[in-house]
PDB file of N, CA, C and O in Angstrom:
ATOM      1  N   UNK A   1       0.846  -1.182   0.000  1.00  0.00           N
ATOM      2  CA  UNK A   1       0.000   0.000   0.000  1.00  0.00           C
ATOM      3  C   UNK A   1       0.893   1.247   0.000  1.00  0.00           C
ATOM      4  O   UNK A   1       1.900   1.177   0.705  1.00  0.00           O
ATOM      5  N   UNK A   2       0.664   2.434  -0.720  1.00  0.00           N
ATOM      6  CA  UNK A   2       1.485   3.343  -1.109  1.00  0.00           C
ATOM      7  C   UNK A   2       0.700   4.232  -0.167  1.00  0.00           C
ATOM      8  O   UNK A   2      -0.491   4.138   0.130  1.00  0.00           O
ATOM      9  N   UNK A   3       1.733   5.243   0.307  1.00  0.00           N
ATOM     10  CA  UNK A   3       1.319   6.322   1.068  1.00  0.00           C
ATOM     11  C   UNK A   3       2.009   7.884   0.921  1.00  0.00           C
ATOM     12  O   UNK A   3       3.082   8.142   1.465  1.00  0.00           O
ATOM     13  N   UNK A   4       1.334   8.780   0.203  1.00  0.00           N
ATOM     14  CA  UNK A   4       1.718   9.516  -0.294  1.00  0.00           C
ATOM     15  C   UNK A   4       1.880  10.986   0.515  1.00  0.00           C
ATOM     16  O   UNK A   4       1.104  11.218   1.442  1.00  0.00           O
ATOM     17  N   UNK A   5       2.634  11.709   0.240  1.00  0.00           N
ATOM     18  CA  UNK A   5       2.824  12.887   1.151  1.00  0.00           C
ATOM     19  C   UNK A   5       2.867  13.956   0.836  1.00  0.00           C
ATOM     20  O   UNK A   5       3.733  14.405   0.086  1.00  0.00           O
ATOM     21  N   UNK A   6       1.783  14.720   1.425  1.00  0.00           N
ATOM     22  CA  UNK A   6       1.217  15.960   0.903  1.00  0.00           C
ATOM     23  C   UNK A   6       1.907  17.209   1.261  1.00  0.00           C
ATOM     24  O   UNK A   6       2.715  16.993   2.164  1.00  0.00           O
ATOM     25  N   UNK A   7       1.875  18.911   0.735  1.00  0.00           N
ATOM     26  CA  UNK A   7       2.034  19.371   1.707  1.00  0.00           C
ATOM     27  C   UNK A   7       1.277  19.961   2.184  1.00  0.00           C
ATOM     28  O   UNK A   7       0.274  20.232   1.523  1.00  0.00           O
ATOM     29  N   UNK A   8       1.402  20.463   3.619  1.00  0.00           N
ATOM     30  CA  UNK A   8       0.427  20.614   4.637  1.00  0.00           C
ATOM     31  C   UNK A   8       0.245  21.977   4.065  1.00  0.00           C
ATOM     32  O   UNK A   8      -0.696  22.510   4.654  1.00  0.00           O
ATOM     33  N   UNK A   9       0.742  22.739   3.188  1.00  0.00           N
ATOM     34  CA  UNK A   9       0.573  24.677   3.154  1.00  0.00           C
ATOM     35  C   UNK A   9       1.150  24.825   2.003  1.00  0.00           C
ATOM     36  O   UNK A   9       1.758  23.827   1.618  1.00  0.00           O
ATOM     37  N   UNK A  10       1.169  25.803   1.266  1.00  0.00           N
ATOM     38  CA  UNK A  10       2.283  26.584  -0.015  1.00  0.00           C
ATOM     39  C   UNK A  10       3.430  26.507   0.472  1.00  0.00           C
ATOM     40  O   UNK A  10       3.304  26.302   1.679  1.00  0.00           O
ATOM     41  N   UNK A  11       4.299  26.553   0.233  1.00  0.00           N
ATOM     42  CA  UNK A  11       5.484  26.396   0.418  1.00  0.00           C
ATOM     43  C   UNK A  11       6.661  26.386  -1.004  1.00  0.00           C
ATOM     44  O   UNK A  11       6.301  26.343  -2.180  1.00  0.00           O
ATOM     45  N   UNK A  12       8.279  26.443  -0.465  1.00  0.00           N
ATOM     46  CA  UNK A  12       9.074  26.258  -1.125  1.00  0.00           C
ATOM     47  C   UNK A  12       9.972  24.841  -0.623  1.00  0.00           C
ATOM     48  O   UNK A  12      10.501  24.891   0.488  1.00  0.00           O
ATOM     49  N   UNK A  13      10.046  24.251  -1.019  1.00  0.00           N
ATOM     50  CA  UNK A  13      11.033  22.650  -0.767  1.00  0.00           C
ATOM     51  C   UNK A  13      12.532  23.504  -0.792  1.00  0.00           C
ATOM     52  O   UNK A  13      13.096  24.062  -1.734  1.00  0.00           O
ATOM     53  N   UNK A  14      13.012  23.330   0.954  1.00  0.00           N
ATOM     54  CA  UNK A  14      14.203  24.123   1.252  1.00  0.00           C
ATOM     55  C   UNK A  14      14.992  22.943   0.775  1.00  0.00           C
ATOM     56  O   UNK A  14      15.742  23.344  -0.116  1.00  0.00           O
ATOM     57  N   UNK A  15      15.180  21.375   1.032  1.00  0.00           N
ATOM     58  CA  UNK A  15      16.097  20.491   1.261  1.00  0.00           C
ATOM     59  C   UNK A  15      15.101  19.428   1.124  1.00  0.00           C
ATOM     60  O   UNK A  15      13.951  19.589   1.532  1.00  0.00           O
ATOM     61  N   UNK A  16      15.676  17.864   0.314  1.00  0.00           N
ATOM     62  CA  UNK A  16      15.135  16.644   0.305  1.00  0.00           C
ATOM     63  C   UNK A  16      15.806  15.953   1.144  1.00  0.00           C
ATOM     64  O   UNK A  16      16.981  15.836   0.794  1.00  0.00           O
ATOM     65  N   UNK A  17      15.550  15.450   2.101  1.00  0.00           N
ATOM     66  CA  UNK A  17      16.387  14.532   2.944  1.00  0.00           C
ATOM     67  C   UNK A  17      16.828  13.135   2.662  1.00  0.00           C
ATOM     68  O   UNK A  17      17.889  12.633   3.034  1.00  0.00           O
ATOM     69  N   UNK A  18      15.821  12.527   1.909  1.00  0.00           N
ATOM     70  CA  UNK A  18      15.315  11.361   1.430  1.00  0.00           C
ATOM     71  C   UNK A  18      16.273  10.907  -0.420  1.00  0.00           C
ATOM     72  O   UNK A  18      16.369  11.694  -1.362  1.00  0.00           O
ATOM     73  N   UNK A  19      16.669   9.849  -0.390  1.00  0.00           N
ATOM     74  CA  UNK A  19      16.333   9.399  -1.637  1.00  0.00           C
ATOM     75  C   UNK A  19      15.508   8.321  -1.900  1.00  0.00           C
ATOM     76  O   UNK A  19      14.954   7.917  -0.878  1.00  0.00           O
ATOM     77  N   UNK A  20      15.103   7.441  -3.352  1.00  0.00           N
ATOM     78  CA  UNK A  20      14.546   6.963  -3.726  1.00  0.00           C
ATOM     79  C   UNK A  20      15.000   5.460  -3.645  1.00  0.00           C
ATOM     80  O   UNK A  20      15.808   5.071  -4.488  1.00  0.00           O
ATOM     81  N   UNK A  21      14.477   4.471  -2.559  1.00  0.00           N
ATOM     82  CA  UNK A  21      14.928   3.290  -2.207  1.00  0.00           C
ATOM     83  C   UNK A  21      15.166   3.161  -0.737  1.00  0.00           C
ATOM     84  O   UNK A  21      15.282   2.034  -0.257  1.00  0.00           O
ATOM     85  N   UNK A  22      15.242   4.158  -0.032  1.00  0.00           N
ATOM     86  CA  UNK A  22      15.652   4.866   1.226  1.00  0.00           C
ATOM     87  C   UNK A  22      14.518   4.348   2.260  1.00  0.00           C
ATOM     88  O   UNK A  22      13.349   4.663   2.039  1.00  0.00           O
ATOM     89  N   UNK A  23      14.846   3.564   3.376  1.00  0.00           N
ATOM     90  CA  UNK A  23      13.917   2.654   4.276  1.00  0.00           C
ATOM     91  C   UNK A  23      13.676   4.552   5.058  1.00  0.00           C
ATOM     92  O   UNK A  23      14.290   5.615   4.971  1.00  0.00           O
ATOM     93  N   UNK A  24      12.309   4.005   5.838  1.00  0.00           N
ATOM     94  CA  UNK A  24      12.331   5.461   6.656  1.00  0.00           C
ATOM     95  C   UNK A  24      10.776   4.301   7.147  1.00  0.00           C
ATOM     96  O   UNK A  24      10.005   3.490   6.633  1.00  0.00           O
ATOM     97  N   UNK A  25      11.112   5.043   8.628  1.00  0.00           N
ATOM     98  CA  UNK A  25      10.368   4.985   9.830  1.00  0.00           C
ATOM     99  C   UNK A  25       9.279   6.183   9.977  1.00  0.00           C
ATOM    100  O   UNK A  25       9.419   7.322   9.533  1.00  0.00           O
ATOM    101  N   UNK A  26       8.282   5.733  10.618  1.00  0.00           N
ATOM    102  CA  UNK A  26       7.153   6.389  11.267  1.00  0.00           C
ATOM    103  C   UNK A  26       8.016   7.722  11.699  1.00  0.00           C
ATOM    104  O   UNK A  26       8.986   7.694  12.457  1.00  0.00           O
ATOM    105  N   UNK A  27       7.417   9.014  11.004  1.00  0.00           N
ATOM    106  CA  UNK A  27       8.036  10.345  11.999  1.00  0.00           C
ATOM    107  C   UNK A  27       9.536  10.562  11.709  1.00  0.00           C
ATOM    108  O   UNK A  27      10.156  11.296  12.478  1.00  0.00           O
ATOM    109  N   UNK A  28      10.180   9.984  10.660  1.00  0.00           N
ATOM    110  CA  UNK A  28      11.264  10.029  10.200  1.00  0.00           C
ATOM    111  C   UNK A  28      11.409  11.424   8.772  1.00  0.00           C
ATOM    112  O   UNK A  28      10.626  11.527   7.828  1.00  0.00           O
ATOM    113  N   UNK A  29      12.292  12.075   8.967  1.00  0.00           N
ATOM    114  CA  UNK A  29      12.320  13.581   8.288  1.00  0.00           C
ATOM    115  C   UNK A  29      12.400  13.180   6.990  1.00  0.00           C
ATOM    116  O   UNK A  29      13.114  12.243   6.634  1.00  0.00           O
ATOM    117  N   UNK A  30      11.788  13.755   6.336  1.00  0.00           N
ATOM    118  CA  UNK A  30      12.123  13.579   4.763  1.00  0.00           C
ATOM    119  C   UNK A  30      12.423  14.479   3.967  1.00  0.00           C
ATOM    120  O   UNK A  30      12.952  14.206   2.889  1.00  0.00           O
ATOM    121  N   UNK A  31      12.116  15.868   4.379  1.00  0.00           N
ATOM    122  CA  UNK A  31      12.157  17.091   3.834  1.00  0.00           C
ATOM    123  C   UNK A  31      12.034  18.377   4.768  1.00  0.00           C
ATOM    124  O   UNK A  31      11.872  18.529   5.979  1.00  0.00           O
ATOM    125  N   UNK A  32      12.178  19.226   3.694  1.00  0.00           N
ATOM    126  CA  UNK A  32      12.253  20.511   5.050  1.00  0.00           C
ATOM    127  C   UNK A  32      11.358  21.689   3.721  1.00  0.00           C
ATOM    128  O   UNK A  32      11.580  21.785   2.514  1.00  0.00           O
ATOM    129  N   UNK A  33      10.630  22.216   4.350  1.00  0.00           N
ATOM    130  CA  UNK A  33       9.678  22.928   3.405  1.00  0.00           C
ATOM    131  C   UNK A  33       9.614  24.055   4.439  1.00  0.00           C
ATOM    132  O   UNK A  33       9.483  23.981   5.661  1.00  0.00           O
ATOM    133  N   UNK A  34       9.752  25.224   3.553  1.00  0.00           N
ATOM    134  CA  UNK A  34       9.779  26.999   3.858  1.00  0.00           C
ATOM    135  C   UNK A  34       8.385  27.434   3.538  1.00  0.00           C
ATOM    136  O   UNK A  34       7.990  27.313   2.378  1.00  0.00           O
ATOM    137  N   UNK A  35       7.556  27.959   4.519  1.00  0.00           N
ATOM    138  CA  UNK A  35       6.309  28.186   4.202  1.00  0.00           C
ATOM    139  C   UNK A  35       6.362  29.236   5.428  1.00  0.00           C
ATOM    140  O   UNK A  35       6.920  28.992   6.498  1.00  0.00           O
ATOM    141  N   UNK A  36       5.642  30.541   5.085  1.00  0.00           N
ATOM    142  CA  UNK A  36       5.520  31.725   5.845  1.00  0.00           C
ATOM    143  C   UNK A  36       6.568  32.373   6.866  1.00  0.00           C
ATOM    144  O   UNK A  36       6.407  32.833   7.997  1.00  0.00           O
ATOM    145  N   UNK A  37       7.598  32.254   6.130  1.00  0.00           N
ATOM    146  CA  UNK A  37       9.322  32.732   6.427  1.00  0.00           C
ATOM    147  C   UNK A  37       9.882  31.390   7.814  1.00  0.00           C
ATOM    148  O   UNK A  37      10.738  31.438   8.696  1.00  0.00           O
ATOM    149  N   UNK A  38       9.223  30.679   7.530  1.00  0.00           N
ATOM    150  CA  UNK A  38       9.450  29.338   8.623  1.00  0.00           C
ATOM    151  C   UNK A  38       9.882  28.128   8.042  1.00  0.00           C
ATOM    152  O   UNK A  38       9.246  27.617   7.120  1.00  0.00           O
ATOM    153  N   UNK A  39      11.139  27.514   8.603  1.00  0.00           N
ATOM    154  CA  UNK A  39      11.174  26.187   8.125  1.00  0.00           C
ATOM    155  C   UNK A  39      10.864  25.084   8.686  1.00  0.00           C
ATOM    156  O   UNK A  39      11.400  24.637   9.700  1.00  0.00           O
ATOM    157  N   UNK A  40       9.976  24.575   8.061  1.00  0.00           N
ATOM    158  CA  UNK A  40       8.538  23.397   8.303  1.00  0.00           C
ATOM    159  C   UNK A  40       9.002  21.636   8.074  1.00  0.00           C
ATOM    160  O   UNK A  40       8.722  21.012   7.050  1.00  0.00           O
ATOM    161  N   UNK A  41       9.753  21.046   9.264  1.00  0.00           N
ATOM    162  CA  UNK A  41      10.090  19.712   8.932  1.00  0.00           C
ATOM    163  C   UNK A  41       8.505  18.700   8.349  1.00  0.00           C
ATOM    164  O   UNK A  41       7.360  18.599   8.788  1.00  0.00           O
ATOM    165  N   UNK A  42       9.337  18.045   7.033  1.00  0.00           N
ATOM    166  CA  UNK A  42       8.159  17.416   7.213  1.00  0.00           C
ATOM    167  C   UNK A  42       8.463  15.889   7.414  1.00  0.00           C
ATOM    168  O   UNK A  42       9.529  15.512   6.928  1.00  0.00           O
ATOM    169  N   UNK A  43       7.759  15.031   8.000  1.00  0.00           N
ATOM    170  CA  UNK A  43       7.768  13.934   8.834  1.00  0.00           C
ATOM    171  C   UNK A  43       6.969  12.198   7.859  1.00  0.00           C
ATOM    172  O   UNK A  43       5.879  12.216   7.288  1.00  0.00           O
ATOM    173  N   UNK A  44       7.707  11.192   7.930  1.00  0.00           N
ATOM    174  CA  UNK A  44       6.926  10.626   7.766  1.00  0.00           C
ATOM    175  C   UNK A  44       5.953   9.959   8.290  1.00  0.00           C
ATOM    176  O   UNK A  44       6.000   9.378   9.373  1.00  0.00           O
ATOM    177  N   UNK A  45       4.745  10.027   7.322  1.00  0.00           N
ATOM    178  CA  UNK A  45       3.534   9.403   8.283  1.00  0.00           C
ATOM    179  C   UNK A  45       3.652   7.613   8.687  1.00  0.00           C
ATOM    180  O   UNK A  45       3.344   7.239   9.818  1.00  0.00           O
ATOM    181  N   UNK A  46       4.139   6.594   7.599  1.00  0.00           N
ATOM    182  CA  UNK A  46       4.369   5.560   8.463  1.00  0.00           C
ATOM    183  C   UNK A  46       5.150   5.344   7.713  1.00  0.00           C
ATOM    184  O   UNK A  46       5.333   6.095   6.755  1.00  0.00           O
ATOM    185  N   UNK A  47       6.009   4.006   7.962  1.00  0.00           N
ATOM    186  CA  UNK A  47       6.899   2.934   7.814  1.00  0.00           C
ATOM    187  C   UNK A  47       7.322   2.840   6.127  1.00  0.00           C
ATOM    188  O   UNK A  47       6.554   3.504   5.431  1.00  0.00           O
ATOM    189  N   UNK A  48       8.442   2.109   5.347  1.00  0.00           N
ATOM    190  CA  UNK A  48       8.075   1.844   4.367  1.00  0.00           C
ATOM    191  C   UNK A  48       9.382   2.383   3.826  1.00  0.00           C
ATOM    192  O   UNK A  48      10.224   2.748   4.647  1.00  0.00           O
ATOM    193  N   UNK A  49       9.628   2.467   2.601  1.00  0.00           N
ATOM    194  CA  UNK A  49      10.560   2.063   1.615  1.00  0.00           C
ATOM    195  C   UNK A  49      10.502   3.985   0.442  1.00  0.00           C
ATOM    196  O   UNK A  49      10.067   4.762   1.292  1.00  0.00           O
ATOM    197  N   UNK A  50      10.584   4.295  -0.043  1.00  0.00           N
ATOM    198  CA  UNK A  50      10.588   5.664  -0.636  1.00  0.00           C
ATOM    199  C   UNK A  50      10.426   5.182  -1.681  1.00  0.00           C
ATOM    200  O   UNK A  50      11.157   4.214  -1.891  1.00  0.00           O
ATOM    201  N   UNK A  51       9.632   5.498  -2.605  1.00  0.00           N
ATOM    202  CA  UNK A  51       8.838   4.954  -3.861  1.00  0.00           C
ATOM    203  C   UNK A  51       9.450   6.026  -4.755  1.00  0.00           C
ATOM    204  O   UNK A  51      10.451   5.934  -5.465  1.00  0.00           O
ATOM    205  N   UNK A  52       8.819   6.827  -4.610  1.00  0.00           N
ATOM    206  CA  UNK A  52       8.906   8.307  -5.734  1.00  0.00           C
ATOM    207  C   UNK A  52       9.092   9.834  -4.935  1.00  0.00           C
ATOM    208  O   UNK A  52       8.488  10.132  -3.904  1.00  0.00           O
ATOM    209  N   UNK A  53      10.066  10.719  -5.656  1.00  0.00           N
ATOM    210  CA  UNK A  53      10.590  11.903  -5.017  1.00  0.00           C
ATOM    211  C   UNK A  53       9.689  12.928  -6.054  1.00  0.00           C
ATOM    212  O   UNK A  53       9.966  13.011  -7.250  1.00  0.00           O
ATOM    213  N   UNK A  54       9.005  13.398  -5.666  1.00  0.00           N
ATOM    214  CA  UNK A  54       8.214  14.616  -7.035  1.00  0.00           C
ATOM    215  C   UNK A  54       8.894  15.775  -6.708  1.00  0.00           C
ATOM    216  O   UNK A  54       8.471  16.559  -7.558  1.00  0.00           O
ATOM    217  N   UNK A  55       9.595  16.319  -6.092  1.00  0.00           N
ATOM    218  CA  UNK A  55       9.994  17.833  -5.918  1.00  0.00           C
ATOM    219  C   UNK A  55      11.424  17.552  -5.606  1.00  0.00           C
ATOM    220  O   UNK A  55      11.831  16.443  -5.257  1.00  0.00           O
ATOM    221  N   UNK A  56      12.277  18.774  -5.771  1.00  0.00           N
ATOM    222  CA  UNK A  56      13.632  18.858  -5.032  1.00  0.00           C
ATOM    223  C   UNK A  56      13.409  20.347  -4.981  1.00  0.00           C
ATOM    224  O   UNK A  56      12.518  21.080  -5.409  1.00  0.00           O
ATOM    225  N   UNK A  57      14.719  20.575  -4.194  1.00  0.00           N
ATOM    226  CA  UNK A  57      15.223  22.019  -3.524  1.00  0.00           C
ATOM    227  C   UNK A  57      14.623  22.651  -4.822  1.00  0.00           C
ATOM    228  O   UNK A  57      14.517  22.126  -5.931  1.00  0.00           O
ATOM    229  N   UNK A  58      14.228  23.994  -4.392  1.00  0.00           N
ATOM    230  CA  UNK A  58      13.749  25.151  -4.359  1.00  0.00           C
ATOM    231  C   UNK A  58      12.392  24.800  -5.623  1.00  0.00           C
ATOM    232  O   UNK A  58      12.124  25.445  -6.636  1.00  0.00           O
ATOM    233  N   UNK A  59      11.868  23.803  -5.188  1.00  0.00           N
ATOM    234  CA  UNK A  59      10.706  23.888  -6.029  1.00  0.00           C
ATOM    235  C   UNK A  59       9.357  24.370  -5.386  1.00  0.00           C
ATOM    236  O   UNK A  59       8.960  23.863  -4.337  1.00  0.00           O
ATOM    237  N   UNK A  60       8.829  25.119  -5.876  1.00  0.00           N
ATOM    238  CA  UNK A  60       7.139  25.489  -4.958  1.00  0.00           C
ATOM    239  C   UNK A  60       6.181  24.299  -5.165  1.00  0.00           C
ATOM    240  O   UNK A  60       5.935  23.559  -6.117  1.00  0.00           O
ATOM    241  N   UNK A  61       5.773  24.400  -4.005  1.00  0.00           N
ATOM    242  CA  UNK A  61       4.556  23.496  -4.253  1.00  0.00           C
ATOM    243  C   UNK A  61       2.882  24.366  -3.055  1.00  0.00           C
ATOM    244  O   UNK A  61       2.542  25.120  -2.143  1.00  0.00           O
ATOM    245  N   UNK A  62       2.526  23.514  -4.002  1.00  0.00           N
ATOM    246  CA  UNK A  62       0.885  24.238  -2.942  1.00  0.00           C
ATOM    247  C   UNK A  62       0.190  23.050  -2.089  1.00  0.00           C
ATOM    248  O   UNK A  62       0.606  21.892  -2.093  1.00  0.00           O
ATOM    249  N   UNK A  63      -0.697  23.413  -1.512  1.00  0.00           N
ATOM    250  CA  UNK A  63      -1.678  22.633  -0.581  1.00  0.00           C
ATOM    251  C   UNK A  63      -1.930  21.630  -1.182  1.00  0.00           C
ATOM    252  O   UNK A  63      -2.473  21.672  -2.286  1.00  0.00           O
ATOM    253  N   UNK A  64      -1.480  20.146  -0.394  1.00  0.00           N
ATOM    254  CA  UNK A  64      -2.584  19.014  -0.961  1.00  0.00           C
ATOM    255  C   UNK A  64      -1.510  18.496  -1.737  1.00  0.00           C
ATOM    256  O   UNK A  64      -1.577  17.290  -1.503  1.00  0.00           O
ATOM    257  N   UNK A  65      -0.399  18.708  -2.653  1.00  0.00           N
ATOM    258  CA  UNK A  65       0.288  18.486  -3.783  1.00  0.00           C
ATOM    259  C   UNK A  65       1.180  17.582  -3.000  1.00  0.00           C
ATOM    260  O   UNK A  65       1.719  17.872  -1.932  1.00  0.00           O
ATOM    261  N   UNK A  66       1.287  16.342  -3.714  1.00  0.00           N
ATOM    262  CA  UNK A  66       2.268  15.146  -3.595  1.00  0.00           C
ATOM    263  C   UNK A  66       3.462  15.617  -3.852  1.00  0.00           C
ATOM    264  O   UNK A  66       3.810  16.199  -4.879  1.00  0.00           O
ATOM    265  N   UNK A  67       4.347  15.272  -2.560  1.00  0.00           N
ATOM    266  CA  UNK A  67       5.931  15.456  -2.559  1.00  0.00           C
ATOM    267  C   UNK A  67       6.633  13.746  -2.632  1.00  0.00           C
ATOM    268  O   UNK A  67       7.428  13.306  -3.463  1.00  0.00           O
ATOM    269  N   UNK A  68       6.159  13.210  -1.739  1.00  0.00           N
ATOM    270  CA  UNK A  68       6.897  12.438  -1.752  1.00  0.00           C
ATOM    271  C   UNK A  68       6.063  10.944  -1.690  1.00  0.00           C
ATOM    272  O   UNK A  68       5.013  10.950  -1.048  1.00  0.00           O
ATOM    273  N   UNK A  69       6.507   9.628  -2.355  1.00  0.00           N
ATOM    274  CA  UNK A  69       5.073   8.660  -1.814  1.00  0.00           C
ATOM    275  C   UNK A  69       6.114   7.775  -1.369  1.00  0.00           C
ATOM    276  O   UNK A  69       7.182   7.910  -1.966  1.00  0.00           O
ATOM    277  N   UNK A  70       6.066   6.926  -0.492  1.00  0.00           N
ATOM    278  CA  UNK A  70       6.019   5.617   0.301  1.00  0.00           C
ATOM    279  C   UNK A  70       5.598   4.489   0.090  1.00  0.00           C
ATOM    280  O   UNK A  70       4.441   4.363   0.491  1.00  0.00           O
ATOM    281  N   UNK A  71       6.052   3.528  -0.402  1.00  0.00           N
ATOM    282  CA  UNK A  71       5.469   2.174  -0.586  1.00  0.00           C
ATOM    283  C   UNK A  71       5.752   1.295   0.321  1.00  0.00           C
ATOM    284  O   UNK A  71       5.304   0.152   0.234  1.00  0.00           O
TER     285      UNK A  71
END
């Protein structure tokens, strides 16, 4: 089951933490996203393996928009 990761606000993707194949744990950092002069860790929601990377550094993204998915 794939689990995909949104972002929570508009933002700019400061840093990818993550690559593609990359085991990551529940609450494990994957990225760091700049949204309202703040930098916004973002976390994974569960367990699992890194499927697909849709953004890198300094790309914008908006509400709702898939950054990163989890398989």
């Amino acid at each position: 089951m794939s689990v995909e990761v949104k972002a929570p606000m508009p933002g700019k993707i400061l840093d990818v933490l993550v690559k593609v194949g990359d085991q990551v744990k529940e609450d494990d950092e994957l990225l760091m996203l700049e949204a309202m002069k703040m930098e916004n860790p973002i976390y994974a929601p569960a367990d699992g393996t890194v499927k697909e990377i849709k953004v890198k550094a300094n790309d914008s993204v908006e509400t709702e928009q898939v950054m990163i998915i989890i398989g």
